[in-house]
N, C-alpha and C positions, 0 to 999 in steps of 0.2 A: 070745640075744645081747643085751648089756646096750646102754644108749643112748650109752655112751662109744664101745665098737665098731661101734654103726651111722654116727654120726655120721664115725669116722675114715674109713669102707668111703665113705659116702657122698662126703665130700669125694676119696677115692682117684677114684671115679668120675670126679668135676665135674672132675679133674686133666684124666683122660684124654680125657673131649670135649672139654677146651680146647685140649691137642695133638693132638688131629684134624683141628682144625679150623686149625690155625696160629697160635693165637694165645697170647701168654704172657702172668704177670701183672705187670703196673709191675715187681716186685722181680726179677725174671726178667730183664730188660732190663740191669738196673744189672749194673755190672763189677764189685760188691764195696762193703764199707766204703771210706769214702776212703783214700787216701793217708796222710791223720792220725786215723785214724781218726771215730768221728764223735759231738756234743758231746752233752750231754742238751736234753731240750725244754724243761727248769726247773729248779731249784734242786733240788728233790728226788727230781727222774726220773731211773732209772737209763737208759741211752743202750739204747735197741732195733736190734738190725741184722739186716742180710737175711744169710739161713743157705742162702750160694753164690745157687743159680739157682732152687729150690724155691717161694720165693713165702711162704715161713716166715719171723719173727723172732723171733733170742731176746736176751737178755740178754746185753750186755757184756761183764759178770762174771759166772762161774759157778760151784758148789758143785761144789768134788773128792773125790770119794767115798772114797779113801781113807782124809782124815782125819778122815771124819765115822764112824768105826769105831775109832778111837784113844782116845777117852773113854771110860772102864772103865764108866760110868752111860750107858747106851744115850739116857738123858732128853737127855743134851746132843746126842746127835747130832739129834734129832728134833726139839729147838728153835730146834739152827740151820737145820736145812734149813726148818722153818714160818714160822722170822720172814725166812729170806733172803725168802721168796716170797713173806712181808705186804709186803714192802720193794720187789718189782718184781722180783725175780731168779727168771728160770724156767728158767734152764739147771743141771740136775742131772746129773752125774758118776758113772758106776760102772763097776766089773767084776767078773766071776763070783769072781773067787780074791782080790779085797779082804778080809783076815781071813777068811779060809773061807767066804766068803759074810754075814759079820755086818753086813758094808757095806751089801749090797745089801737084806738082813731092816731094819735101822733105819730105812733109805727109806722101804721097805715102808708098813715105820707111821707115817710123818711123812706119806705121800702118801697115804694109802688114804682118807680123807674129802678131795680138793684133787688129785687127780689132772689134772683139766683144769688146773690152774692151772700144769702145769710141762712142760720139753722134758726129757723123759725119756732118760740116752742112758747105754745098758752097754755091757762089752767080753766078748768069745768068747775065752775063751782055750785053744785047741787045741795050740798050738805044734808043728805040724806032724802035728797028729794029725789025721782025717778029715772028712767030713760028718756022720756019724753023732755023732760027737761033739759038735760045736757042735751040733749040734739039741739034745740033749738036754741041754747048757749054759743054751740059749736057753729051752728047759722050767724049767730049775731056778730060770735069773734071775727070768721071770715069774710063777712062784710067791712067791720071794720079797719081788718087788716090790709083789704083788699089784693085778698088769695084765695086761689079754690081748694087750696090743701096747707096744713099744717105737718112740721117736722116731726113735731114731737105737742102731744098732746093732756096730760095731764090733772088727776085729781088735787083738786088744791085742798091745803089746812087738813089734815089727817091729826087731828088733837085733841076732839071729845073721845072719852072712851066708849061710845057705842058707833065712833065712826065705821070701822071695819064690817064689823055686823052689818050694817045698813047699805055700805055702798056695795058688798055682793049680795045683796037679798034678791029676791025676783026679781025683775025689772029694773035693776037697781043701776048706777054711773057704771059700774066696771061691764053691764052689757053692753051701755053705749059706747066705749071704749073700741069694743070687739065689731061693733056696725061702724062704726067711722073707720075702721083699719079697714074692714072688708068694700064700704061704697068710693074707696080710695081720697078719702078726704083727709085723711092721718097718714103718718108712715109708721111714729113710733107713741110709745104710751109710756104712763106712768103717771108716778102719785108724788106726793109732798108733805110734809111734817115737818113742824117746831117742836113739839112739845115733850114727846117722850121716847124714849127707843123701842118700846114695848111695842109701842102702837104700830109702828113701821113693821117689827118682828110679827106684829098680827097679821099684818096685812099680807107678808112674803109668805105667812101657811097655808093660804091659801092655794099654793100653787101655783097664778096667774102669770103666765110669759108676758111680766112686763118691760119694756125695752129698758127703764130708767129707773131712779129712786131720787130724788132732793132731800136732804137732809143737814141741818147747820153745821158746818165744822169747823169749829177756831180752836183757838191755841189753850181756852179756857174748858172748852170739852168734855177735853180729858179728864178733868178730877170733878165732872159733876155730869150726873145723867147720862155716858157716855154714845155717841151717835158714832165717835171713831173708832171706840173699843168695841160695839157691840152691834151696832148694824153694818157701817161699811166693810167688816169682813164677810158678812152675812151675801152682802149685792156683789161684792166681787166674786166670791164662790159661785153663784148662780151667773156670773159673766152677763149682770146686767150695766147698766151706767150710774157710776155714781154720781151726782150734781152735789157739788159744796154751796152753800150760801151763807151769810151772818157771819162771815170773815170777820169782821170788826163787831162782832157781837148785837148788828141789826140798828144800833145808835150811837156807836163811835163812843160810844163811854170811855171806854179804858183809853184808847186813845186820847181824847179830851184833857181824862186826869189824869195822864203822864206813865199809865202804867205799861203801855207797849205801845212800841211808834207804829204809825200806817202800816211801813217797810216789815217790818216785824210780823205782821197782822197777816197782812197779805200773803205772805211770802209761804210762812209755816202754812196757811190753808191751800195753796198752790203746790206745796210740796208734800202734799197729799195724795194717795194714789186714786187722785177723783179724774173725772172726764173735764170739767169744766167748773170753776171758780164763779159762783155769779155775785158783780158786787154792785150796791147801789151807783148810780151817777147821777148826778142831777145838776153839776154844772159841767161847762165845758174845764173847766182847773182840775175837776176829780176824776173826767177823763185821761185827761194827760198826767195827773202824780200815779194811773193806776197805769197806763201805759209805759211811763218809766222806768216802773215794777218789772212789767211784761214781759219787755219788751229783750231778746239775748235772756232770756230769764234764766236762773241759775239755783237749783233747788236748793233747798238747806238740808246738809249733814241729818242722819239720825243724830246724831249728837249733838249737834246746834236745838235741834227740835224739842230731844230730851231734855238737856239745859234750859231752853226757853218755860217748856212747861212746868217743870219742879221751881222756876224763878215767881212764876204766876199762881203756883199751884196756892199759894195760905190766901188768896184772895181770890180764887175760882171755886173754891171746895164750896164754900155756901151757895151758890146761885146769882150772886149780885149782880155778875153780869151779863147772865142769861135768864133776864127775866120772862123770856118767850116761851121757857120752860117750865116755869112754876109760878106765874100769874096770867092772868086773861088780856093784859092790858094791849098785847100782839094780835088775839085775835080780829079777825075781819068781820064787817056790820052785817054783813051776809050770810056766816054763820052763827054768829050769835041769835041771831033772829030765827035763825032756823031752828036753835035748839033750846028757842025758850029765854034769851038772856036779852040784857038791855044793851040798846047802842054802847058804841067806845065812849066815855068820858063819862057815863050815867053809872058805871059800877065800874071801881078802880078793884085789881088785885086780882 
């Protein structure tokens, strides 16, 4: 057993006498990031927040593993993931079926000498397929991440409506969820969704002490399907971790067509009372314009926020620019196959 995994095991322990005994740590106490989120400690510090109830914090802003697999020279993905983390940014991004796995391999290498230095967190993608499965997802991710344990571990694509139903059925991901926490190969858990609030709302009746929640939140949100209005109160109450992503709407549209700048984008999702901001990077430029964001970051006013969204609001109310929400064209080949539908590109909408 190497000293990364003693050390993890050891602290698993100190968790556990310290809920024996009744007591929690400082961050355990607090009800979340603020309400506006919260500022840095200097001009160059990226803002640290508590991840839920756990007594961890990560980074603000985080690396989405996606688009660190988009760059045809594997070199770029490895340099943005080493200099986000010379920078302060320890929240790393992935899932089993990102590019077949090349997502998770480039990490791999960008982490393997700096491993302590990052919150490590993949997605299981089973899509109603069993325990057995996600185990050995979980085997393939940590081969190629090249670690014996992950931070935070995660149900990815939470979007057909019989998701729920299916990943607590017998045998189903949420029990392998509960084995990787217990064979100390996880620390924390949770799930992920685009698509609709409902679904996310299904899945928290469950009861399930999940450590985390993902869920899109921009500045367009608000006036269509809401994930600000109607789940992230929902994960805070429960003092679980909120994760924001699709800050810029998953394809920079509005951006694009002039309707809100990067700054804009970014800023109002970071001044959200979430754990951690995760936004694509996929070159080293979109590392450094998000790190200038970051970096001394300074939330926006309720009143900046309200302004911004009633300025967006006649062109968020339809969907245009969250189309993750009310077409297929976001989902993954992975689950579409799982539940009957054709590759990306073979059925649009």
């Amino acid at each position: 057993m190497d000293s990364s995994r003693r050390k993890f095991l050891h602290l698993a322990g100190m968790a556990a006498v310290t809920a024996s005994l009744g007591t929690r740590p400082e961050a355990e106490a607090a009800e979340g990031p603020s309400a506006q989120g919260s500022a840095a400690t200097s001009p160059e510090a990226i803002p640290m927040r508590p991840f839920g109830k756990t007594g961890v914090k990560v980074s603000a802003i985080g690396v989405g593993g996606f688009h660190i697999g988009k760059p045809e020279d594997e070199k770029v993905g490895i340099r943005i993931i080493q200099e986000a983390l010379d920078a302060g940014i320890n929240f790393m991004d992935n899932a089993w079926d990102y590019h077949k796995g090349r997502s998770e391999e480039i990490m791999g290498k960008a982490l393997e000498d700096r491993r302590d230095k990052a919150f490590l967190m993949t997605k299981v993608c089973t899509h109603g397929r069993g325990k057995d499965v996600a185990m050995k997802q979980l085997e393939d991710s940590l081969r190629r991440l090249r670690t014996d344990h992950l931070d935070l571990w995660q149900i990815h694509e939470v979007v057909y409506p019989n998701d729920p139903e299916l990943h607590f059925k017998k045998d189903g991901v949420v029990e392998a969820l509960t084995l990787a926490k217990k064979q100390g190969k996880v620390r924390f858990v949770g799930f992920t969704g685009h698509k609709h609030p409902d679904l996310h709302l299904e899945m928290l009746k469950h009861g399930y002490p999940f450590d985390a929640v993902q869920m899109p939140l921009n500045v367009f949100d608000g006036s269509f399907r809401s994930f600000e209005q109607r789940v992230l109160p929902e994960v805070l109450r429960r003092k679980m971790a909120p994760l924001g992503m699709k800050s810029l709407s998953g394809n920079a549209e509005p951006v694009k067509k002039g309707v809100v700048t990067v700054q804009e984008a970014l800023r109002y999702a970071m001044s959200l009372p979430v754990a951690v901001t995760i936004s694509g990077m996929d070159s080293l430029e979109v590392l450094q314009q998000n790190l200038a964001i970051a970096r001394g970051f300074k939330p926006m006013t309720k009143q900046e926020m309200a302004a911004l969204r009633e300025r967006v609001a006649p062109l968020a109310a339809d969907g245009r620019y969250e189309l993750f929400k009310s077409t297929m064209v976001y989902e993954g080949n992975e689950g579409r196959e799982q539940h009957g539908f054709p590759p990306q590109g073979q059925m649009q909408g």
